[in-house]
N, C-alpha and C positions, 0 to 999 in steps of 0.2 A: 504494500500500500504506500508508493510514495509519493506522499499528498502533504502537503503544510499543516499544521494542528490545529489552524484554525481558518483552514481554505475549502475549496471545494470535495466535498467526496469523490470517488472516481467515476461516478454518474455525472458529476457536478453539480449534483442539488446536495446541501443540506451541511453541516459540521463536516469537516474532512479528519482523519485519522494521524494519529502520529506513524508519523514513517516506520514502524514495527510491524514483527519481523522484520529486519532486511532479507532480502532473498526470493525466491521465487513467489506467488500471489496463493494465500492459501486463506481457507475459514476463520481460523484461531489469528487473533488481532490484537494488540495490543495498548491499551487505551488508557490514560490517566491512570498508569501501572497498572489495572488491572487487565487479565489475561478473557478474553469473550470468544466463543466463537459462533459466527453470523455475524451477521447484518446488524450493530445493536441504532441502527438512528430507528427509533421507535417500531424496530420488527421484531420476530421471534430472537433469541440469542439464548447463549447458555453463557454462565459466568462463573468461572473457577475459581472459587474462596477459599481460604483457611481451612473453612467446615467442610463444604463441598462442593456440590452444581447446582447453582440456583436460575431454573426457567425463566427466563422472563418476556412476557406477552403483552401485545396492547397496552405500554407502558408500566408494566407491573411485572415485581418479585414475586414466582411462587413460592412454594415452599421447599427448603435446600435438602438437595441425596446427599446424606453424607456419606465422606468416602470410604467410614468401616465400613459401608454395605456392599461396595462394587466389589464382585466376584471376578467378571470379565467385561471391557469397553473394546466397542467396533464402530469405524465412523463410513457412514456412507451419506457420499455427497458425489453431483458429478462435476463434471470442469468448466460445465456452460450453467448458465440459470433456466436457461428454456429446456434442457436436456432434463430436469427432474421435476418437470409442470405435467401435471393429469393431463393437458388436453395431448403434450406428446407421448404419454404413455399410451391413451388413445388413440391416436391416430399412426402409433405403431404396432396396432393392435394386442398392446398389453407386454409386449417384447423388451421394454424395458422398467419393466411393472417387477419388483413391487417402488422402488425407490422410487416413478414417477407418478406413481399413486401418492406416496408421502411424503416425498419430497426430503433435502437432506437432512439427516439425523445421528446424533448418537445411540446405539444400543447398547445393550448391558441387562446381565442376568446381577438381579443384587438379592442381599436376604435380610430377615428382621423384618418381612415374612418375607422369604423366599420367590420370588418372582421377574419378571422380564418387565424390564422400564425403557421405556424412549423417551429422548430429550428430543426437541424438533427444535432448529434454528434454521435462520432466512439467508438463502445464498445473497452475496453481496450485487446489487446493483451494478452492471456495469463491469464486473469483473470476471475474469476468466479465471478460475485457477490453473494452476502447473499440476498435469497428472503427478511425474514423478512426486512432487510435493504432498499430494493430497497419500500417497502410500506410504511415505516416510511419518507424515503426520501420525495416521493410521496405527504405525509399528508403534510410535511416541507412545499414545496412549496404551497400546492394548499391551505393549510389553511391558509397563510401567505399571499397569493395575494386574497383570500375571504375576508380577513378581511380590504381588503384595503390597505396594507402594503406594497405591491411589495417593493418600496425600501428597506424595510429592506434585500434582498435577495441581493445589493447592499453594505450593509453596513458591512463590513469586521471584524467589530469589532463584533455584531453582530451573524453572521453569524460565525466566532470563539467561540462564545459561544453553538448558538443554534444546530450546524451540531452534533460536538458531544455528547450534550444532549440528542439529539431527535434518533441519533445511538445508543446509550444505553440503550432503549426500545426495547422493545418485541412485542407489540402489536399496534395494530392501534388506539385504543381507548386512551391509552395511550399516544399515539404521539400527538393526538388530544389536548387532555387535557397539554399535554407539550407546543407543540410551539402556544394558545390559551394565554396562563400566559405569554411567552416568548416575545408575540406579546405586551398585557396589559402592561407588564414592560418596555417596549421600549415606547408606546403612556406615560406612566406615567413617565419618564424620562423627556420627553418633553413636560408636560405640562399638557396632552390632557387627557379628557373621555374618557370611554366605549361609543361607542356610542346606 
């Protein structure tokens, strides 16, 4: 998103973003420190806090997942905004259904009770993402909450470091092998084993 902080978005309507991430154009955005991913000028977004993911809709917080519940996080989004709208799931006859039926999302199996949660946020106006990006993003999370870790996807400092580490990769393998060390350095910060 490189846009002035207080200039046009990349549609060019509305507040513009701080230039965060550097690197390829991806969901997860980085805003007045805090880390979003979507569209947050008054769309769907999801916001990684301290506690956890807090939905936000029609200008409101819902209420936050914390992150002892994530078991497993998967993100599906496509690279274009028209590429994940019902009427082209439609009119491809459902071929890229189900993500153009509901458009981008986080998933996740969480428990405290046991169950499958979607976060839904709004592709960015205007912006294309970077396939490769949108995979490495992918591994970010779901390798991060494998390992037990979710909170770090809360932890800003964090997550300042690993967002644009794991963007500057190319490949999946890669990303793996990044935010894996990424994770190990944060348990060894604190104290903790491999387990």
């Amino acid at each position: 998103m490189n846009t002035l902080p207080n200039g046009p978005g990349p549609d060019g309507a509305g507040p513009g973003h701080l230039p965060e991430p550097p690197g390829p154009p991806v969901p997860l955005v980085r805003v007045d420190g805090r880390w979003l991913l979507g569209d947050h000028r008054n769309r769907a977004h999801l916001e990684f806090t301290p506690d956890g993911i807090v939905p936000h809709a029609d200008g409101r917080a819902d209420e936050v997942v914390p992150w002892a519940r994530f078991m497993s996080l998967g993100l599906s989004v496509t690279t274009h905004r028209w590429m994940g709208s019902r009427r082209t799931a439609l009119l491809s006859l459902g071929q890229m259904a189900p993500l153009g039926l509901t458009g981008p999302h986080l998933t996740a199996t969480v428990r405290h009770p046991y169950t499958y949660w979607t976060g839904r946020f709004s592709h960015h106006r205007g912006l294309q993402y970077a396939p490769r990006a949108l995979v490495v993003l992918g591994v970010l999370l779901g390798v991060t909450v494998d390992a037990g870790e979710a909170a770090l996807l809360g932890d800003r400092a964090w997550m300042d470091e690993a967002v644009p580490a794991v963007l500057a990769l190319r490949r999946e393998d890669e990303a793996r092998t990044a935010v894996t060390k990424l994770v190990a350095g944060a348990r060894a910060t604190r104290g903790l084993r491999e387990p």
